[in-house]
MARLOTI-250511 format. One record per residue (C-alpha): x, y, z negated. Coordinates in pm, whole numbers, plus 50000, padded with zeros to 5 digits. Example, Ala and Ser with C-alpha at 12.3 -4.5 7.8 and 13.67 -1.06 7.14 Angstrom:
! MARLOTI-250511
512304955049220513674989449286
END
This chain:
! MARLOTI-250511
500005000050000501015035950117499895066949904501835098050039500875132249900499195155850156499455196050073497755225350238498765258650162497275299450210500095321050126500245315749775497685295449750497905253049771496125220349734497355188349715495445153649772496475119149801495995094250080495925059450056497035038850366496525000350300498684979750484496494946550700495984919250557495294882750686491684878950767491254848250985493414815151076491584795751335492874762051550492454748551893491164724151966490094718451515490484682051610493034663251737494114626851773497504620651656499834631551758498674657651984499704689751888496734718351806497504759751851496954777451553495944815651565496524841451256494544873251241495074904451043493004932250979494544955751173497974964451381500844951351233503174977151119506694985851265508764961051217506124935551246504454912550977505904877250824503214852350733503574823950557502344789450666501884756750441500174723950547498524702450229499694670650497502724659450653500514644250884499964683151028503574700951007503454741851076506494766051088507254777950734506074813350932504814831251235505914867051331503004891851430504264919951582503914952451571500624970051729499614935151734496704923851567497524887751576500304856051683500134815351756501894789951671502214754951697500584724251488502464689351528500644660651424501694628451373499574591351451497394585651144495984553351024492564570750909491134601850954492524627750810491694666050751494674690550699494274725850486496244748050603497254783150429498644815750568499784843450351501024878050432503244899750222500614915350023500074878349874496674880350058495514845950195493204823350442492934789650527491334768150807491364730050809492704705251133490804674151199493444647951282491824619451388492804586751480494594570751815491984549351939492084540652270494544508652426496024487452165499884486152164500014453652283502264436652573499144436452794495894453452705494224455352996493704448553353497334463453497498894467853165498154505453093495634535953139497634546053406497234513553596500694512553700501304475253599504564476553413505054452353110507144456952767509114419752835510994403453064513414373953135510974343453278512484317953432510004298653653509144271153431505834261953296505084268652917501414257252896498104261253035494524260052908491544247953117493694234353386493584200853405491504193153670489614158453718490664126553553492134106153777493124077253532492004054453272491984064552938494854051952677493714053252309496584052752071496404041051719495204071851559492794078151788494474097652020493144097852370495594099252682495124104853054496294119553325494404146653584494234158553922496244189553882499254171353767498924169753377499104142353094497014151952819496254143652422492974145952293491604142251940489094114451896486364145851903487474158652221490164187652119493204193252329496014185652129498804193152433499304191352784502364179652954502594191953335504084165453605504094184553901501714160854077498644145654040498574119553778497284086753856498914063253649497244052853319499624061353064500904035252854502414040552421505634028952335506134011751990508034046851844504854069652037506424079652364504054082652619504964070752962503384078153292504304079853645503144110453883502914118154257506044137154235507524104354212508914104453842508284079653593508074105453257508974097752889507104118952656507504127652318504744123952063504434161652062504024167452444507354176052504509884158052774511944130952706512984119652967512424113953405513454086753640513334097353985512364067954222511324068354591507774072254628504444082254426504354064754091500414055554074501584019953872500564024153493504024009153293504353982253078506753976952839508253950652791509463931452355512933944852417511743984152497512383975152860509813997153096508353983053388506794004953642505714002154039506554030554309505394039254660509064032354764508313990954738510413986554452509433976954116511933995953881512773985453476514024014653323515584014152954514214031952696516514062152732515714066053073518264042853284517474019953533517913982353450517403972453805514613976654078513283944554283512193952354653508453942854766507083941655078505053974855045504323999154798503183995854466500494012254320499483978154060500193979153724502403955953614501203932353340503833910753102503523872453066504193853652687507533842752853508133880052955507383872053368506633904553516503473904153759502163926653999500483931654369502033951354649500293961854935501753930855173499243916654962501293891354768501063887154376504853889054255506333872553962509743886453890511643873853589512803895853297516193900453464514933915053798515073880154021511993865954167509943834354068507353833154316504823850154496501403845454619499393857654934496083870954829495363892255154496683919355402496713957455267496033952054909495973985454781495423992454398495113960054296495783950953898496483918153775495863907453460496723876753250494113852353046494783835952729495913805852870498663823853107496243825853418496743854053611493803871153785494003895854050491493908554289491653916754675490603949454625491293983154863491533959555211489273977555423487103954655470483593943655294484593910155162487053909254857488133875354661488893873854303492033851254284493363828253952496633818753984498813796653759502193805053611503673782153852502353805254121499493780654242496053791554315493853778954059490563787554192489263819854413485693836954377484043857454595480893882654569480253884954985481113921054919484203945654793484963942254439486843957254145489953951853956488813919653654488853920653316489623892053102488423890552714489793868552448487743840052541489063841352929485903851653073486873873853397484253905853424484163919553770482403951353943481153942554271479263965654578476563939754517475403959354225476403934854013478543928353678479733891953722481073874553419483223843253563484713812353291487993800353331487293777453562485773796253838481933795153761479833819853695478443828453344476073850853455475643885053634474193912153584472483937853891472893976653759471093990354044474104006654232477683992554320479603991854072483134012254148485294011653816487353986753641484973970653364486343977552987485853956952696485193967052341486433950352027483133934951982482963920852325480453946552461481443950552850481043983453001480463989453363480534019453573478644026253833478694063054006476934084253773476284056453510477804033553266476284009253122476633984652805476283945052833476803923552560478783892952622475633870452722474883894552983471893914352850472243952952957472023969052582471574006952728472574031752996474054066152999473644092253304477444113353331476804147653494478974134153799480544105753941482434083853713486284074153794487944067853447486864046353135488334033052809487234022352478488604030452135488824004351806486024016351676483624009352032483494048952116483434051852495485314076752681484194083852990485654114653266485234121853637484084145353909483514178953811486394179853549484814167853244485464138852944483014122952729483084102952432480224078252362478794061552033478414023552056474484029052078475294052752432474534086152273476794114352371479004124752069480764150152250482074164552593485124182552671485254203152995488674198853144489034223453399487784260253351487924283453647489704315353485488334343453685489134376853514493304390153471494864379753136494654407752837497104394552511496534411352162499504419551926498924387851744499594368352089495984359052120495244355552537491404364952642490544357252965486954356053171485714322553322483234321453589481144295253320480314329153150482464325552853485534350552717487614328752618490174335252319493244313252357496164309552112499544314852162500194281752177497654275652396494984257352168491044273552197490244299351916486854310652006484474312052316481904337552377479264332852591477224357252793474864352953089477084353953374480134349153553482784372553407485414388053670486794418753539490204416953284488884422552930490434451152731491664455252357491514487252162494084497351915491614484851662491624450951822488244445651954487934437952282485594449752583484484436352892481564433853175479424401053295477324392053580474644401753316474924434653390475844442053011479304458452883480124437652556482044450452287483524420152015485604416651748488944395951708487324367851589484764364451865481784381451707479444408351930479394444251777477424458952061476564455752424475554478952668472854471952922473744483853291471454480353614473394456053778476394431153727479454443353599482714433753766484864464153707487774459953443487344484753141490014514853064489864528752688490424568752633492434580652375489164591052184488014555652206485834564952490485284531252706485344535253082483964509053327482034509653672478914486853717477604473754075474514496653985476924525054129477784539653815480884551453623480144547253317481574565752939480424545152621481414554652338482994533852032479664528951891477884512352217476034546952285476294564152651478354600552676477684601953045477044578953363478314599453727476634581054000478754571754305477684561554685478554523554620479214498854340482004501654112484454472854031488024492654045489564495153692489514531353642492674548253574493474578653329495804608553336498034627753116495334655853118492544628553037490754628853426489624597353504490444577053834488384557754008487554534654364484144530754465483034515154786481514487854977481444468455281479284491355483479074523455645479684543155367483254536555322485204537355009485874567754772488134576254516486924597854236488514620754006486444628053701486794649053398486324636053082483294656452989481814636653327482524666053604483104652253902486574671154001486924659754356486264625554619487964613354894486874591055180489524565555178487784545655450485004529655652484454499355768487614482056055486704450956147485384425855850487154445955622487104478355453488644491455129486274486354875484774482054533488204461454435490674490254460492494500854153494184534754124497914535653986499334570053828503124574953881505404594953625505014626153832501024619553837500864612554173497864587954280498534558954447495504534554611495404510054895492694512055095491404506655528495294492555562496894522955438498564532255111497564562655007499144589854766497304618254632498034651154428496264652554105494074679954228492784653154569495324665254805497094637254981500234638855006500994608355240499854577155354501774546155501500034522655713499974484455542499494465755856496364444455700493464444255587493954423855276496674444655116496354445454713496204465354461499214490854368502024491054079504494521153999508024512053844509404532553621511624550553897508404559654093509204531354327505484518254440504904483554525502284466754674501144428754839499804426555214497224398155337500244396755602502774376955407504674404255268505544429254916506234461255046508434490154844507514524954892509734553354759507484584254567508144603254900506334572455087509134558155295509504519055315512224514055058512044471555134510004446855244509884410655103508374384755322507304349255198505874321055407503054311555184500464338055255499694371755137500624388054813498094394154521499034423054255502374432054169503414436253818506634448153708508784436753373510704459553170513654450153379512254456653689511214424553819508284424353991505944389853994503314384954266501034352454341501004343054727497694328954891499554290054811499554296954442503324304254431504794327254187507304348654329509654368054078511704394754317514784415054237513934455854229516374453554575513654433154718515634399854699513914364754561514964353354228513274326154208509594308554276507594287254091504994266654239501724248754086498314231454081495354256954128494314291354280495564320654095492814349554138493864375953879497064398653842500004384953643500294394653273503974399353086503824390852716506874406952500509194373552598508424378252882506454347852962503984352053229499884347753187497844343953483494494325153552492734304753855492704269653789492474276253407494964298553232498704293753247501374307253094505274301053281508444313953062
END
């Protein structure tokens, strides 16, 4: 406070008063925006009463949290009435409101309070979403795979064996798409070994637990209790022959090649012994330790212990598949199955090699069965289930109504079970049918357990287990058709969409946690906030919202199905298109912000800016064309461009994704071009692709773009849109690039190949398997790679 003395004075006469000239004070601190999400920075504004005075006015600034840090002052200077300055915050784990204070130098003060709220949006996981981040730009935290196969969930594929059950229950078998798998007695997957080709061989326990099976890669495998290798012996041809093993450890095994190999039990060979054709029997193992088995010159084989033959016996040209087996009394029985023609004989033959006896159905038949009591069961295209003594007459027979096409089993009590097509059926010893079950499909594998449960698998990729009364106690599907892009949690946990309708939650070790259903195929990549819960869209035409352990918290009903992959704001704002031609903003709580309508349907994974405008692709095969969208997030649309029309069968579409490079430059392939666009929808270039069929974009760290052609090749595009390389394959096109922290960038061909290419556009390796992959390649932190088709799998 000023108070100078003011005189006026008349010639002699004066007067004197006193003025008093207050200094400003601080009247008003205000903040822009008052809420923030950590740690975004807020301005804050001080405001005095009047004009600062010469030499300008200090004010003091405290925060009450360190979450909110402010300069211990701001200058305002002079003839100024006020000054900014800068709030930093920093990420908070709950909301949290900051007081700050500003005082001036008369010890006058005000305060105003900051909001600083929490960082929803992505979670900070390897993979969150559908191309890794808001900006779409497909690069991963981890690197360093190698091109082997770690696991894979819903893979498997049809059985195309019998079924072994161990000791404790364990069920083993092998399927279509090249794996040997472990089931609990209820139908859970304990662990899947992959043999690179179908497996066809019935696998076969060894005293210690190893599990061996052959493959149609043409390696006989040794596998540990746990699932992991032991051991492979390479032979010449497929290896369809289920082993036996022999009192000394000694395994016995039959190969395409025409040689019957005996392996030792760490994986040597003994010896092979040459047939006349190849060898898809199973070998069976006489008291005296004979070997037997059929090759397809259609002579039975006996082969002594030390490789050298005994004798063999002609049972028919071209026998293909056929199994002998060996009765109490040493008989061996074999059938003339696979011949190509409509008669097949069932054969007994001494252990001399003599024919004992031969019966014959008039019609094709299956492999026998022999029980303790040496009755011979037998399958035939006459409908029938024959039982046959041990000396060649019939018991009895049974008609089911249908040929009947699979091996007969036999449980411990003597029940015989028959397949035929779609049904098995259970017939007590004397030949009475005791009950019938319907599979969903045809019927190709059997075996029983020691207590009588029935497992049964076949067409369509499915195991069952049956009670001994033919009631279904539970069915496992074995093949899921992953359709959505993999998103991984920070726990490891892998979700993925399946066109049954489920989200599926897989572990890390790639065991089942949970499975959602909703009412429709699910095709978009699912997406985790920070919080965890995850978000995705269904056929149903609803946007689901669920916790980590698989519960619903909300859904949101759109018009149509939703196919589009979900992108999560900072603010927690969810962002998805439906085929109902929306763009749609839901908030955390399930409730609309906004919906911006668009000329076609939406399934492009939207892409967001530094600024917060969201990306997006809209279009459809038509006349309208394609668009790409930039929208604000209070739901202005900011500007559209036409990215193309219809050429040819093609056009870009609904599918394509936006990418955001580090200078914020917009990249999206669409009508064979690759375009690039200024954030305010000015393009900057475009590059012809050369195809239709060209995929989605990703942006390396260096601004390099990248991007797969329907023409065979993964082009490199520098930010200024020259052709930096170009890596051809001979497999097909390229799917979507994504990019490791190293630079490596992993792309699926049409084949199902996994190509991992240098960042100088050379191969570093491939990695081929089983099964269409449909969705984008995730990168966990080890770098292990997630991607689905034919179920999920995971390569390290």
């Amino acid at each position: 406070m000023f108070t100078p003395k003011i005189t006026a004075k008349l010639g002699t006469v004066s007067i004197a008063a006193t003025l008093t000239v207050n200094p400003p004070t601080v009247i008003a601190l205000t903040f822009n925006p008052s809420s923030v999400i950590g740690p975004a920075s807020s301005t804050g504004t001080v405001t005095l009463s009047g004009p600062a005075p010469i030499g300008g006015f200090l004010i003091a600034l405290n925060s009450n949290q360190l979450a909110a840090k402010v300069p211990q002052n701001v200058i305002i200077a002079a003839g100024t009435t006020n000054a900014t300055f800068t709030v930093k915050t920093q990420t908070v784990a709950s909301q949290t409101l900051a007081t700050i204070t500003a005082k001036d130098p008369t010890g006058a003060t005000v305060t105003g309070q900051l909001t600083v709220s929490v960082q929803l949006g992505l979670s900070k996981s390897a993979w969150p979403k559908m191309h890794q981040n808001a900006l779409n730009s497909g690069v991963g935290m981890g690197s360093g795979a190698t091109g082997a196969l770690k696991w894979a969930f819903g893979a498997l594929g049809e059985l195309t064996s019998n079924v072994t059950v161990g000791p404790d229950g364990t069920l083993y078998f092998g399927t279509y798409n090249g794996y040997l798998c472990a089931f609990s007695p209820a139908g859970k997957q304990l662990w899947a070994f992959y043999a690179n080709g179908p497996v066809e061989s019935t696998p076969t326990l060894g005293a210690d637990g190893t599990v061996y099976v052959g493959s149609c890669d043409r390696n006989l495998y040794a596998v540990n209790p746990d699932g992991t290798k032991k051991w492979s012996y390479q032979t010449g041809g497929l290896v369809q022959s289920q082993p036996a093993i022999g009192t000394d450890g000694t395994i016995y095994v039959g190969s395409g090649d025409s040689n019957l190999y005996a392996i030792t039990p760490a994986g040597t060979q003994k010896w092979q012994f040459p047939a006349g054709g190849g060898i898809e029997s199973d070998p069976v193992i006489g008291a005296d330790g004979t070997i037997y088995f059929v090759a397809a010159d259609g002579y039975l084989y006996a082969v002594t212990p030390n490789g050298f033959p005994k004798w063999s016996f002609f049972g028919g040209a071209n026998i293909i598949g056929a199994n002998p087996v060996i009765g109490p009394d040493g008989t061996v029985y074999f059938s003339q199955v696979n011949t190509g023609t409509a008669n097949g004989n069932l054969y007994a033959v001494d252990s001399a090699g003599k024919q004992k006896w031969v019966f014959s159905t008039g019609t094709a038949i299956t492999n026998p069965a022999v029980d303790a009591n040496g009755i011979v069961y037998i399958g035939s295209f006459d409908d029938c289930l024959h039982a046959i003594k041990a000396d060649g007459t019939q018991k009895w027979s049974v008609n089911l109504g249908n040929w009947v096409t699979v091996t007969p089993q036999i449980g411990p009590d003597g029940t015989v079970y028959a397949a035929s097509f779609y049904n098995v059926f259970a017939v007590s010893p004397s030949g009475s049918t005791q009950w019938s079950y319907n599979a969903k499909e045809q019927i190709t594998g059997t075996g029983v357990g020691a207590d009588g449960t029935l497992y049964i698998g076949g067409e369509g990729n499915w195991l069952d287990g049956l009670t001994t009364s033919g009631a279904q106690a539970w069915q496992t599907e074995l093949y899921i058709t992953v359709s959505s892009s993999p998103a991984i949690a920070q726990d490891g946990t892998v979700y993925v969409g399946a066109t049954d309708g489920g989200l599926y939650a897989v572990n890390p070790d790639g065991t089942q946690k949970w499975v959602f259903a909703t009412g429709g195929p699910i095709y978009g990549a699912p997406a985790i906030n920070s919080d965890g819960t995850i978000y995705f869209g269904s056929d149903d035409g609803k946007v689901y919202n669920l916790s980590a352990d698989g519960l619903e918290i909300w859904e949101f009903q759109t018009n149509r199905k939703v196919r589009a992959s979900p992108t999560v704001g900072l603010d927690g704002t969810v962002y998805i298109g439906s085929d109902d031609m929306n763009l749609y903003a839901i908030d955390p709580n399930g409730v609309e912000k906004w919906a911006i309508p668009t000329l076609a349907k939406i399934e492009s994974t939207p892409a967001i800016g530094a600024d917060g405008t969201i990306y997006v692709g809209s279009g459809v095969d038509s006349a309208v064309g394609a668009y790409l969208y930039a929208i604000s997030p209070t739901g202005t649309v900011m500007w559209s461009y036409n990215i193309g029309t219809v050429s040819g069968f093609f056009t870009a579409n609904q599918w394509a994704d936006p990418a955001i490079g580090p200078d914020g430059s917009i990249y999206i392939c669409a009508s064979q071009k690759i375009y690039a666009f200024s954030p305010t929808g000015v393009v900057k270039w475009t590059n012809p692709t050369g195809d239709s069929g060209q995929s989605n974009p990703a942006v390396g760290a260096d601004g390099t773009i990248y991007i797969g052609t329907g023409v065979s090749y993964l082009n490199a595009y520098r930010p200024d849109g020259t052709l930096k390389w170009a890596f051809h394959t001979p497999f097909g096109g390229f799917g979507d690039p994504s990019i490791a922290s190293d630079g490596t960038i992993y792309a699926v061909d049409d084949a199902g190949n996994i190509s991992a290419i240098s960042s100088s556009g050379t191969l570093n390796w491939r990695f081929a398997a089983y099964g269409a992959f449909y969705s984008p390649i995730a990168i966990g932190l080890d770098g292990s790679l997630y991607l689905g088709g034919s179920g999920l799998f995971v390569v390290k």
